[in-house]
MARVO-470929 format. One record per residue: y, x, z of N, C-alpha, C in turn. Coordinates in Angstrom, 2 decimals, decimal comma. Atoms other than C-alpha are relative to their C-alpha. Layout:
BEGIN
n_c2	n_c1	n_c3	ca_c2	ca_c1	ca_c3	c_c2	c_c1	c_c3
Y	X	Z	Y	X	Z	Y	X	Z
...
//
This chain:
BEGIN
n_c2	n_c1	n_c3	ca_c2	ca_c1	ca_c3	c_c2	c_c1	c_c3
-0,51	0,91	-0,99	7,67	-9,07	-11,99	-0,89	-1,24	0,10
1,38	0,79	0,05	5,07	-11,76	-13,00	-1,16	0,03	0,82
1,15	-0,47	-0,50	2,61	-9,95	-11,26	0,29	-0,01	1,79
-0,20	-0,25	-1,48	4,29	-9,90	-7,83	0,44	-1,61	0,55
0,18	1,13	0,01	4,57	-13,47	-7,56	-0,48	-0,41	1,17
1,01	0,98	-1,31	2,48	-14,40	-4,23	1,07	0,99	0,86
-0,17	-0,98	-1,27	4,23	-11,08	-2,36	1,47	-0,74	0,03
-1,42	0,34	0,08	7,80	-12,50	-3,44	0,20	-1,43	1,29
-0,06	1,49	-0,53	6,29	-16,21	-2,02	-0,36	0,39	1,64
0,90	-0,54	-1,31	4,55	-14,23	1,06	1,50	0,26	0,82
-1,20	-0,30	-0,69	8,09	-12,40	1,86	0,92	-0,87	0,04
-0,30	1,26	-0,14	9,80	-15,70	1,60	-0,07	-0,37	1,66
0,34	0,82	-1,39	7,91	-17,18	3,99	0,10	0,56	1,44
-0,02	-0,64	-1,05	8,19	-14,85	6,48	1,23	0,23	0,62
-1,57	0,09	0,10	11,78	-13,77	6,33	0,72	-1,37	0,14
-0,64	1,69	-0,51	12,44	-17,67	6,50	-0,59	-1,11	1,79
0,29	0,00	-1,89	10,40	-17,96	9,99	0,39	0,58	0,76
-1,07	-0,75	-1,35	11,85	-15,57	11,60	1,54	-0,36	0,04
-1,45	0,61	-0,29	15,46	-16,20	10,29	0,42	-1,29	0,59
-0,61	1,55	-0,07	15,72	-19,94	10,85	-0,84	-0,44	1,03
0,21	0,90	-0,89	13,75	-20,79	13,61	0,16	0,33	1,69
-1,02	-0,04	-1,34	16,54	-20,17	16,38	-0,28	1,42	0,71
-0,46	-1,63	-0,66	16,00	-16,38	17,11	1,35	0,24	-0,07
-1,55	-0,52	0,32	19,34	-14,93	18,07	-0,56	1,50	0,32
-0,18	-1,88	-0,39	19,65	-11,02	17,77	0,58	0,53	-1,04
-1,31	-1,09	0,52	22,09	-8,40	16,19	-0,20	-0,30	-1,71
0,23	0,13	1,57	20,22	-8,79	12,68	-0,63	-1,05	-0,78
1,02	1,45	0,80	19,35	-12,16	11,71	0,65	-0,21	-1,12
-0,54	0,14	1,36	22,22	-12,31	9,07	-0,87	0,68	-1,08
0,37	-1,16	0,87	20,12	-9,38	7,29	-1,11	-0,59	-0,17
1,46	0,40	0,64	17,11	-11,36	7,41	0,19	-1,11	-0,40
-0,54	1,26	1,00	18,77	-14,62	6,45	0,20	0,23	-2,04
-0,54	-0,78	1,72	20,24	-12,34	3,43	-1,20	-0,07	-1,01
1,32	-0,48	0,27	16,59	-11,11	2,71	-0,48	-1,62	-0,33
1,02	1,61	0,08	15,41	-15,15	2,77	0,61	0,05	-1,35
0,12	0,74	1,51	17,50	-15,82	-0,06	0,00	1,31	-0,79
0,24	-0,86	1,20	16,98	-12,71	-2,39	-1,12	-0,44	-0,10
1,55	0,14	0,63	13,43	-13,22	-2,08	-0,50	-1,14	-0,64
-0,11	1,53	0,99	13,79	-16,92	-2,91	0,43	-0,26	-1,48
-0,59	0,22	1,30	15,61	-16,28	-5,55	-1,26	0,71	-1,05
0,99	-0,77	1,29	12,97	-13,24	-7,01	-0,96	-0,96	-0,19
0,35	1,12	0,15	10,65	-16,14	-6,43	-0,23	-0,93	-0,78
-0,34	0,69	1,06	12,03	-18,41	-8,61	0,27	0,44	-1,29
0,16	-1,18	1,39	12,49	-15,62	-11,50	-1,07	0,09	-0,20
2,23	-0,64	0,40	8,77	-14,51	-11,14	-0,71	-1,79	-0,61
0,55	1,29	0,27	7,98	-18,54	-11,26	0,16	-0,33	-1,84
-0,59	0,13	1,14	10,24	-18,84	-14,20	-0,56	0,60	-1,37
0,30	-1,19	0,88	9,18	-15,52	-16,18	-1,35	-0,42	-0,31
1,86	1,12	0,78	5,14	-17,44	-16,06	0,34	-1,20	-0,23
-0,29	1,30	0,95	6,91	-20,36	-17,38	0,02	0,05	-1,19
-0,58	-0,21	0,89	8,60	-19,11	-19,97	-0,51	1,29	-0,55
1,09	-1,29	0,48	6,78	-16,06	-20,97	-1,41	0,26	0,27
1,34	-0,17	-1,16	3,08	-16,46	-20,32	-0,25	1,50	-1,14
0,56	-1,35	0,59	0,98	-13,29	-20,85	-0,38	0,12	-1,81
0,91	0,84	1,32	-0,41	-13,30	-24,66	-1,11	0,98	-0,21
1,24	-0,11	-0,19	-3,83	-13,18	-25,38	0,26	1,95	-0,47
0,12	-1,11	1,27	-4,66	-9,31	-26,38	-0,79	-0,05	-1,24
1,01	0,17	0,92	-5,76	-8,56	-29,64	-0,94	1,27	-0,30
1,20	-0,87	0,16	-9,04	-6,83	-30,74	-0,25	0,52	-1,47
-0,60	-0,39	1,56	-8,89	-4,88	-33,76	-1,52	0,20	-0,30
1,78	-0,31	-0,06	-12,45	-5,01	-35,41	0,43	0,43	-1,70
-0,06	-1,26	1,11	-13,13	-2,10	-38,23	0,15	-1,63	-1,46
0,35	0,67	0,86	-12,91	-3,62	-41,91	-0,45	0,79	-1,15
1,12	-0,54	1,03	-15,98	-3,18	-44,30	0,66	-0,04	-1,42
-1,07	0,15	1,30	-14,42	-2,30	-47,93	-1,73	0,60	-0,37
1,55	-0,11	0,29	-17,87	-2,64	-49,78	0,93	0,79	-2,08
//
């Protein structure tokens, strides 16, 4: 979910131009709906690279037993 982060902010923005700026037609509730789920995944994905960043990987290097 971390990783989808820009598409969450992308579908946001889009779903919030079309819903809110005075289109009327049969399905704007459904894209109003759609504004705030995606706002919300949004704010999870934001959250989840707050609070969980990636961690470094580690590199396993052989060990010499002389």
């Amino acid at each position: 979910m971390k990783k989808k982060t820009l598409l969450f902010f992308t579908l946001t923005l889009i779903t919030g131009l079309i819903g809110f700026t005075g289109l009327s037609f049969s399905g704007i509730e459904v894209i109003r709906v759609m504004f705030l789920i995606f706002a919300d995944l949004v704010v999870v994905s934001l959250m989840a690279k707050l609070f969980f960043p990636d961690k470094p990987k580690v590199k396993y290097q052989p060990v010499d037993r002389d």
